[in-house]
Wavefront OBJ file of the C-alpha trace (Angstrom):
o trace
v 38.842 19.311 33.693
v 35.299 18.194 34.987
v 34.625 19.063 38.887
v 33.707 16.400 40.758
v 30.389 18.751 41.856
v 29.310 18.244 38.137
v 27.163 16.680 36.675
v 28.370 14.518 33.542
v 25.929 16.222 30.197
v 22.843 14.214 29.986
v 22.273 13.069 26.115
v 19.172 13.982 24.803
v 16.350 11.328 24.722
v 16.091 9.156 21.996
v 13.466 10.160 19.780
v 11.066 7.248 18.279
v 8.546 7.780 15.693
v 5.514 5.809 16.863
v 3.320 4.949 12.939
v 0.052 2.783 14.656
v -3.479 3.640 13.623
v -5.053 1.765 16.133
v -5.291 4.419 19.483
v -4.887 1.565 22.182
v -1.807 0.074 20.170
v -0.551 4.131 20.026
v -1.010 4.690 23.953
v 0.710 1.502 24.898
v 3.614 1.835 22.558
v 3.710 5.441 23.824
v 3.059 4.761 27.181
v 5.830 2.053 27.781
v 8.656 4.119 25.363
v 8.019 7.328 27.857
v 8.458 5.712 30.655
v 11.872 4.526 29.387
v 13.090 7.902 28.769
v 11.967 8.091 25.074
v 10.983 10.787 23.021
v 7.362 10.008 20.832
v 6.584 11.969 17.944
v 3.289 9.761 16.702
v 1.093 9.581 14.001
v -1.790 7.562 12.874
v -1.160 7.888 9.050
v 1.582 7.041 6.321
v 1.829 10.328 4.812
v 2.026 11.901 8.247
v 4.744 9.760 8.940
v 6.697 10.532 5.737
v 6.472 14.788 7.327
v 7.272 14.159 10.774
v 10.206 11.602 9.895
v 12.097 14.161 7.778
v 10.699 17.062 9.939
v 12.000 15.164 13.527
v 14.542 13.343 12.162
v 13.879 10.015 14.519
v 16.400 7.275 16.054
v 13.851 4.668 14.943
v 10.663 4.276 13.616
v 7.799 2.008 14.736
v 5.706 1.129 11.352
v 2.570 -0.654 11.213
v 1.955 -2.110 8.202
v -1.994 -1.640 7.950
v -2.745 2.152 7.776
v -5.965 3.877 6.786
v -3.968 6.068 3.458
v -0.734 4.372 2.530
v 0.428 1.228 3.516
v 3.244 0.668 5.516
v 5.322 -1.448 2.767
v 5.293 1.398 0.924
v 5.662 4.391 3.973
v 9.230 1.782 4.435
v 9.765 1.923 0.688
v 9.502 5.583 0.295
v 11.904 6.186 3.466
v 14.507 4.000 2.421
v 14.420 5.248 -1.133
v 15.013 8.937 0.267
v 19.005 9.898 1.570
v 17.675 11.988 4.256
v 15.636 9.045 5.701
v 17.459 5.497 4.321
v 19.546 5.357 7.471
v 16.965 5.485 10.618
v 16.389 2.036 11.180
v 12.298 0.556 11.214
v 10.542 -2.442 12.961
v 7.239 -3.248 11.131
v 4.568 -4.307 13.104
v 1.385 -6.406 11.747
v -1.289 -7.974 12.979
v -1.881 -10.135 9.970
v 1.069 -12.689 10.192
v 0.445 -14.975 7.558
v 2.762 -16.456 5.328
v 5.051 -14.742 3.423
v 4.311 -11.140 5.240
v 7.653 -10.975 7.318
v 9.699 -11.439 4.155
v 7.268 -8.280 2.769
v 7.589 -6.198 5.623
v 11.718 -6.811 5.374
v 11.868 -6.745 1.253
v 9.745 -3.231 2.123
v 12.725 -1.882 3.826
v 12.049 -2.671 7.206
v 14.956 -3.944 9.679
v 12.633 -6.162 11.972
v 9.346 -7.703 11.680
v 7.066 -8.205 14.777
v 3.922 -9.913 14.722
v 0.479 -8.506 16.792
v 0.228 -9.161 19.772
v 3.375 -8.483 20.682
v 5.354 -9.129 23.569
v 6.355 -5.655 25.491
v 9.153 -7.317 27.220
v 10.682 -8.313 23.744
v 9.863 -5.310 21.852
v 11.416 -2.834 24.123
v 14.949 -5.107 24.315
v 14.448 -4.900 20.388
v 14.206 -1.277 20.256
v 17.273 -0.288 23.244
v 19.679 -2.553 20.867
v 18.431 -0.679 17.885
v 18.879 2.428 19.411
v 20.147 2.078 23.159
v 18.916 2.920 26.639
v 18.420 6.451 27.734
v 19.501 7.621 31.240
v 16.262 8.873 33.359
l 1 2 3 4 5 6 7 8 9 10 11 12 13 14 15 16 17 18 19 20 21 22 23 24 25 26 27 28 29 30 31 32 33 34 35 36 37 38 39 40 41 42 43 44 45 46 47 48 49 50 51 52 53 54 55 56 57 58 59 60 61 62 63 64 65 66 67 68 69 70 71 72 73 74 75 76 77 78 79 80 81 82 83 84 85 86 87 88 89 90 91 92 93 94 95 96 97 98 99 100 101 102 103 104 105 106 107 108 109 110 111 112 113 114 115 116 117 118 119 120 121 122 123 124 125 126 127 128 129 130 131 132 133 134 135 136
């Protein structure tokens, strides 16, 4: 029986793998998911992103689709085609919205498709139904 001087267990934080070449793009995404009690693990590469998914085992991942090694069609192909990885769901993020490119980015493997710039506001209520809200 729990005494009311306890405190209730605290989940962890939700941990969010952050894929975004771009360094201003990284320390916003970063910025704003800390602040709401996230957990970043980031990288600026595909291949990293293949190690530190299976390494951190994230609650999401945050893809951009143009990376400097691999693109990030196939960084969402490779994850969903591996057991340990298929489930964690992935929002691609592009800055080159033309035609065509969301149904890419979702054929790829990805579970959402947002489009550079995008809104904060929107992206965050995107990501806490993904994966919920984290007490502070």
């Amino acid at each position: 029986m729990e005494r009311p001087d306890e405190e209730p267990p605290r989940s962890a934080p939700k941990r969010i793998l952050i894929v975004e070449d771009n360094e201003l793009n990284l320390k916003l995404l970063n910025d704003i998911l800390e602040f709401h009690g996230y957990e970043i693990v980031a990288t600026g590469l595909g291949a990293g992103a293949l190690d530190l998914t299976l390494l951190h085992q994230p609650d999401l991942i945050l893809l951009d689709m143009q990376l400097p090694d691999i693109s990030g069609l196939e960084v969402a192909r490779q994850l969903k085609d591996d057991e340990r990885t298929r489930m964690i769901p992935m929002i691609g993020i592009t800055a080159f919205a033309m035609p065509g490119d969301e149904r890419k980015v979702l054929d790829s493997g990805c579970d959402f498709y947002v489009a550079k710039p995008f809104n904060i506001g929107e992206l965050l209520e995107l990501v806490k139904r993904l994966i919920g809200e984290n007490p502070q």
